[in-house]
KOLMARLO-51798 format. One record per residue (C-alpha): x, y, z. Coordinates in steps of 0.001 Angstrom, whole numbers, padded with zeros to 6 digits, always signed. Last residue first. Example, Ala and Ser with C-alpha at 12.3 -4.5 7.8 and 13.67 -1.06 7.14 Angstrom:
# residues 2
+013670-001060+007140 +012300-004500+007800 
//
This chain:
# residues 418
-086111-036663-147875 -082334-038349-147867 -080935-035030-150007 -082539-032930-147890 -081287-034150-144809 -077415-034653-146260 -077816-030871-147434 -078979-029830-143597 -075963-031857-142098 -073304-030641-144790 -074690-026462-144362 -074534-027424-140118 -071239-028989-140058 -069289-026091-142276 -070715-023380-140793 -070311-024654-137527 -066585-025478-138448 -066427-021497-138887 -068222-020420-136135 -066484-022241-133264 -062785-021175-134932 -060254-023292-136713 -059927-021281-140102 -060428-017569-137926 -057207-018643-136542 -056508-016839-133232 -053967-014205-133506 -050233-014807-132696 -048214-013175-129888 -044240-012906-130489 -042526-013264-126787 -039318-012510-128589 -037693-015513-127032 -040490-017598-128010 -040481-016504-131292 -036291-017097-131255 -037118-021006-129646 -039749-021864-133074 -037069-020399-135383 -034064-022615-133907 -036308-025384-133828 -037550-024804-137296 -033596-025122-138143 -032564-028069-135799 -035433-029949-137153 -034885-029455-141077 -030856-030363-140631 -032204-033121-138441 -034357-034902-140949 -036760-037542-139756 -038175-035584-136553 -039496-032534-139338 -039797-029618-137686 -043443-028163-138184 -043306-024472-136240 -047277-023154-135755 -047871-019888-135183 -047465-019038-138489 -050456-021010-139917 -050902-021066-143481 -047975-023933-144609 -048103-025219-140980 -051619-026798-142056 -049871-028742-144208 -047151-030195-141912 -049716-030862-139278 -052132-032775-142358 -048250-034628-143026 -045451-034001-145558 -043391-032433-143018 -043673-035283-141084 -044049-033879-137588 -042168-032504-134293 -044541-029983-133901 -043454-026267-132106 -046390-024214-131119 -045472-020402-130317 -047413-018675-128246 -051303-017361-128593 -052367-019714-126054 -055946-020392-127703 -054069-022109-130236 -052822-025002-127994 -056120-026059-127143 -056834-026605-130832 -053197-028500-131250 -054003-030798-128381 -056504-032070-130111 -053845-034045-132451 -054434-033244-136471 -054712-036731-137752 -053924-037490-141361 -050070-038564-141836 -050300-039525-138473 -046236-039298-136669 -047390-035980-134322 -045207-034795-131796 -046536-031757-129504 -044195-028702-127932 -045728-025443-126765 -043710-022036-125944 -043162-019434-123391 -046237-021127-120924 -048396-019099-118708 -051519-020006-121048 -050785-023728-121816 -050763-024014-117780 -054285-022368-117638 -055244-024805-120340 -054260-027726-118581 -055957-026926-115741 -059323-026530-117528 -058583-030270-118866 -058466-031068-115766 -055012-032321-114140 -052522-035578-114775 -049120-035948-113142 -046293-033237-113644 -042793-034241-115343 -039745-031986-114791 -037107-032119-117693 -034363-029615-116895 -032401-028061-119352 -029049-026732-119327 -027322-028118-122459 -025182-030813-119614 -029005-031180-117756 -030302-032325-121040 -027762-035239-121443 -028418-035942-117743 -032751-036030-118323 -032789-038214-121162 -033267-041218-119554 -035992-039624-117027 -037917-039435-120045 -038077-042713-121456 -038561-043895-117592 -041779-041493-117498 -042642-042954-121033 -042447-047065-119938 -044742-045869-116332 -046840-044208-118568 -047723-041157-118655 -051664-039569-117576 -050440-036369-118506 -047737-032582-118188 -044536-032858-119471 -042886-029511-118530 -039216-028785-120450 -037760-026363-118061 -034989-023452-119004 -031967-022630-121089 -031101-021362-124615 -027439-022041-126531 -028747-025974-127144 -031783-026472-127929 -031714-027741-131474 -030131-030733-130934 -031598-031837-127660 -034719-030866-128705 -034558-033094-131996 -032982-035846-130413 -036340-035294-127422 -039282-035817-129620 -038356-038790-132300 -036278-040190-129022 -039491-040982-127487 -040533-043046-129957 -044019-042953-132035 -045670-045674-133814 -048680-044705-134800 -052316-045161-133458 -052075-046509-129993 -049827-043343-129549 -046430-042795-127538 -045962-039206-126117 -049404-038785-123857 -050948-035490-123169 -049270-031485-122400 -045241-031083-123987 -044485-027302-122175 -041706-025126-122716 -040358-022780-119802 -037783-020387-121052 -035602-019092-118539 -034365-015357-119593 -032183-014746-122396 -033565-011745-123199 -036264-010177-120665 -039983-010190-121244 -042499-008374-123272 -046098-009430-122156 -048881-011637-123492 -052698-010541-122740 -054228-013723-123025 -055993-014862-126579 -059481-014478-126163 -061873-017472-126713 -065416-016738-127201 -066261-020311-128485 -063798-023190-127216 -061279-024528-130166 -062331-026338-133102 -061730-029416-134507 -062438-030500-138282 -064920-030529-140444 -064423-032760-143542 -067170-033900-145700 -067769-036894-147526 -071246-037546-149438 -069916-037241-152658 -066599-039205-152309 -068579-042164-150505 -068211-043882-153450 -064849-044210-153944 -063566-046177-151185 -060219-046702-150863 -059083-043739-152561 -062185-041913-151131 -060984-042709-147149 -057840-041871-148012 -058779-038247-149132 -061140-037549-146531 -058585-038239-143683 -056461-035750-145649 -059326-033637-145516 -059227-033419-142134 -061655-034427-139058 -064072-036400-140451 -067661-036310-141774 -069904-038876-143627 -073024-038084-144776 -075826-040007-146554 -074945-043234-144612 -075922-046733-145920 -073101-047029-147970 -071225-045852-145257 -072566-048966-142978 -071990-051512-145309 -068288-050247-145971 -067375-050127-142561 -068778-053928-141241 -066873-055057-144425 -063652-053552-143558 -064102-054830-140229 -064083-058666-140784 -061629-058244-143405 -059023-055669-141088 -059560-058405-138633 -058714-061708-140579 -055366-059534-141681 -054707-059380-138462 -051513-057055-137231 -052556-053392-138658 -056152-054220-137686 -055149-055581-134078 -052966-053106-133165 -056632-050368-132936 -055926-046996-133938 -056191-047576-137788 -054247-045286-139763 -057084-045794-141997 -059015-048625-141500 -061542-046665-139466 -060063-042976-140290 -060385-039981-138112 -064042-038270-136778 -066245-040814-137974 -068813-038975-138041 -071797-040705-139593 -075189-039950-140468 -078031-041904-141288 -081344-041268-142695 -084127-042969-140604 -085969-045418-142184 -087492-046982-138675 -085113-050648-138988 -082470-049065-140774 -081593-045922-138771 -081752-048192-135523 -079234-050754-136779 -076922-048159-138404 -076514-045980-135220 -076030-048950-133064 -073245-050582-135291 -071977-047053-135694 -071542-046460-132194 -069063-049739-132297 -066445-047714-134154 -065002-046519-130665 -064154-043162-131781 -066433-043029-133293 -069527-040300-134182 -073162-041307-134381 -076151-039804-136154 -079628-040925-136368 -082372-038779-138294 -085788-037393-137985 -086525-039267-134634 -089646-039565-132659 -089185-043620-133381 -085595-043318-132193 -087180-042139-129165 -089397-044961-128566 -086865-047936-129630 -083682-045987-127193 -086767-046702-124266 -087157-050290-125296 -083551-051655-125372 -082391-052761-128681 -079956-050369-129984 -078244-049847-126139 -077784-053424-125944 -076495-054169-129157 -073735-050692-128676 -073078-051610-125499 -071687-055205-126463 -070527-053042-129628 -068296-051510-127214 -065858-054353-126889 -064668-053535-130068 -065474-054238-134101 -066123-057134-133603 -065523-058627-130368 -063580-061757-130138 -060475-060680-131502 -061160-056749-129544 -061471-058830-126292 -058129-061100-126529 -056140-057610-127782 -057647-055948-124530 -056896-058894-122046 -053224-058837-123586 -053218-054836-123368 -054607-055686-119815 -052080-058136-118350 -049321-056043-119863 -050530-053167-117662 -050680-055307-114650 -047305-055890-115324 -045786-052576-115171 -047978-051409-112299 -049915-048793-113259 -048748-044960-112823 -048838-043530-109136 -051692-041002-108249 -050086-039155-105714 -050133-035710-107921 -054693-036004-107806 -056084-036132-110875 -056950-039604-111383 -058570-039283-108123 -061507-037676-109953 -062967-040783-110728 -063957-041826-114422 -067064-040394-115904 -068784-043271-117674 -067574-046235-120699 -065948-049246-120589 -067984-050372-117623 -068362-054080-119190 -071982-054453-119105 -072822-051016-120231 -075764-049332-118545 -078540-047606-120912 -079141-043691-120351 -081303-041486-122508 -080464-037757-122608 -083634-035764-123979 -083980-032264-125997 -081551-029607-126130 -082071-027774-122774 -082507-031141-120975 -085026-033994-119477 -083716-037179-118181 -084256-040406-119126 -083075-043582-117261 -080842-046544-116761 -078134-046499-113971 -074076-046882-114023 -074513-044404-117525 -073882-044743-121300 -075218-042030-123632 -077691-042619-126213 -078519-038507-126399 -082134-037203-127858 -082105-033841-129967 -084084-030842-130867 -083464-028737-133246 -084457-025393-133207 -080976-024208-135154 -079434-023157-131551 -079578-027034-130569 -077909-028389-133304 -075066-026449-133432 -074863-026918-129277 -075594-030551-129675 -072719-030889-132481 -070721-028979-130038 -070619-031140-127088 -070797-033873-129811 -067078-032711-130105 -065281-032417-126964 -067433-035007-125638 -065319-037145-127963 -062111-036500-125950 -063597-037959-122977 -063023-035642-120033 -066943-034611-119446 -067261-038387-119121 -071085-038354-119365 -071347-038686-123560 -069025-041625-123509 -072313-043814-124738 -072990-041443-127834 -075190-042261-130408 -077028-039173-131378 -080830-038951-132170 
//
């Protein structure tokens, strides 16, 4: 059984990832029932096994409308947005660990989640919100069900929620919720193994049963058929997803000084395509005259499919991402690959992206802190675009290879728990 209420939001970036655990799963004979959250409860019958659906009473969760997609959807009005991040910080001080866990006690109690978790050979769950572990524990516990838990980043590492970086009553009341709930698990995955690494220096015993499997990108990808083009010519560089982060601190100026610096004796567009802000849309558009004087434009496109994306990524010279996590390797970077061009990441050198960079030539770390460092990468990233170079598809970050790794730690854990 898998805990996973944002399982029907095809757009949720967790989808991304049970959508593959299921798949794993599901090609191994094993079949597998999903706690999703829906507007209506019911069961329904699949390829892989069963999808259960319990309401949530606060309609976090659910496939959002498609309007959000359309160019004359207007970002939020400036103070209705502080309204919510105030309603937000109120709901995540009264509900430990989110607002999700009022889904989460529903969902672990109701009657038809009881029968199939009593068919079950194991429960697993994977976060983000950390809520589906509340569930997930609950139900493993009370039928003596080994539990497993992705936890895809860190919980108290890097935490993505204000309120555990600002409370220290918060970080208690959670850090205790976390470490009863991986001692109780027999496997524990997560995204990097620098996510791995600070999770065993704070706590050391789940160092055995720890495994990192990261992202990967789609299955059967084949890198687009990239063509020679002229010298000089006008480069259009693309920036696709938010620029500030609810998990680090990121500024606007840590992406574009380094651009503006290292840009200069090239021309073209720099594309911004998301769901911005109303505060990063004016960060832009701030920057847009001392870019216009190096002769670049900044043009900013509203939010599209994920699909869309991808066949934007694909006609793009060059990709641009920023990254201040130490441990977090941004999704965008998987759908990124599948381009074959150049990915630039405005990064702490010393970070998981930094790392990685170390064995990935495709990817151009420039380090936003040190503008010697930046203008040089920069300089390299803008002369691979120029020369249209193509890179191959990283066998490290593949479908098959994180399979490998998820399927020999989930049938281990199993054994081990029998």
């Amino acid at each position: 059984m898998i805990i996973a209420p944002y399982w029907c939001d095809p757009q949720h970036l967790g989808q991304y990832r049970i959508e593959r655990f299921v798949r794993w799963l599901s090609e191994a004979g094993i079949v597998i029932s999903i706690v999703a959250s829906a507007e209506q409860e019911m069961v329904s019958r699949t390829d892989w096994g069963h999808l259960i659906c319990i309401p949530d009473p606060l309609g976090i969760y659910g496939k959002k409308s498609d309007l959000r997609f359309s160019p004359t959807v207007q970002p939020r009005n400036a103070f209705v947005v502080k309204v919510r991040q105030r309603l937000r910080l109120l709901a995540y001080a009264l509900l430990s660990p989110d607002p999700g866990v009022l889904w989460a006690r529903r969902a672990m109690r109701h009657p038809l989640v009881m029968e199939y978790a009593g068919k079950a050979d194991a429960i697993l769950s994977s976060s983000f919100p950390e809520s589906v572990h509340v569930a997930a524990s609950h139900l493993a516990s009370k039928f003596q069900l080994p539990l497993l838990i992705d936890m895809r980043d860190g919980w108290l590492d890097e935490p993505m929620k204000p309120l555990l970086v600002s409370s220290a009553l918060q970080r208690w009341r959670e850090a205790l919720t976390e470490k009863r709930i991986l001692k109780q698990a027999c496997l524990i995955t997560l995204t990097s193994e620098r996510w791995k690494t600070m999770l065993v220096e704070r706590l050391p015993f789940c160092r055995e049963k720890t495994v990192a499997v990261t992202n990967a990108y789609p299955p059967g990808t084949q890198l687009p058929l990239l063509t020679k083009k002229d010298q000089g010519r006008h480069l259009q560089l693309m920036y696709a997803g938010r620029i500030f982060s609810s998990r680090a601190e990121r500024k606007i100026a840590d992406l574009l000084q380094p651009l503006l610096n290292g840009l200069r004796g090239a021309h073209g567009n720099l594309i911004f395509v998301g769901d911005l802000s109303i505060a990063e849309i004016a960060g832009l558009r701030s920057w847009e005259e001392q870019f216009r004087v190096i002769n670049w434009t900044i043009e900013i496109r509203s939010l599209v499919p994920r699909q869309a994306v991808l066949e934007l990524v694909s006609n793009a010279d060059g990709l641009i991402m920023l990254s201040s996590s130490q441990a977090s390797i941004p999704a965008k970077l998987f759908d990124y690959l599948v381009s074959g061009h150049p990915i630039l990441a405005l990064a702490p050198m010393d970070s998981i992206v930094g790392e990685i960079s170390t064995r990935l030539s495709q990817l151009f770390v420039a380090d936003y802190s040190d503008s010697e460092n930046a203008t040089k990468r920069i300089g390299q990233f803008m002369t691979a675009c120029q020369d249209c170079v193509a890179y191959p598809l990283p066998t490290e970050f593949s479908d098959e290879s994180t399979r490998q790794q998820f399927m020999s730690a989930f049938l281990n854990a199993l054994e081990k728990a029998a």
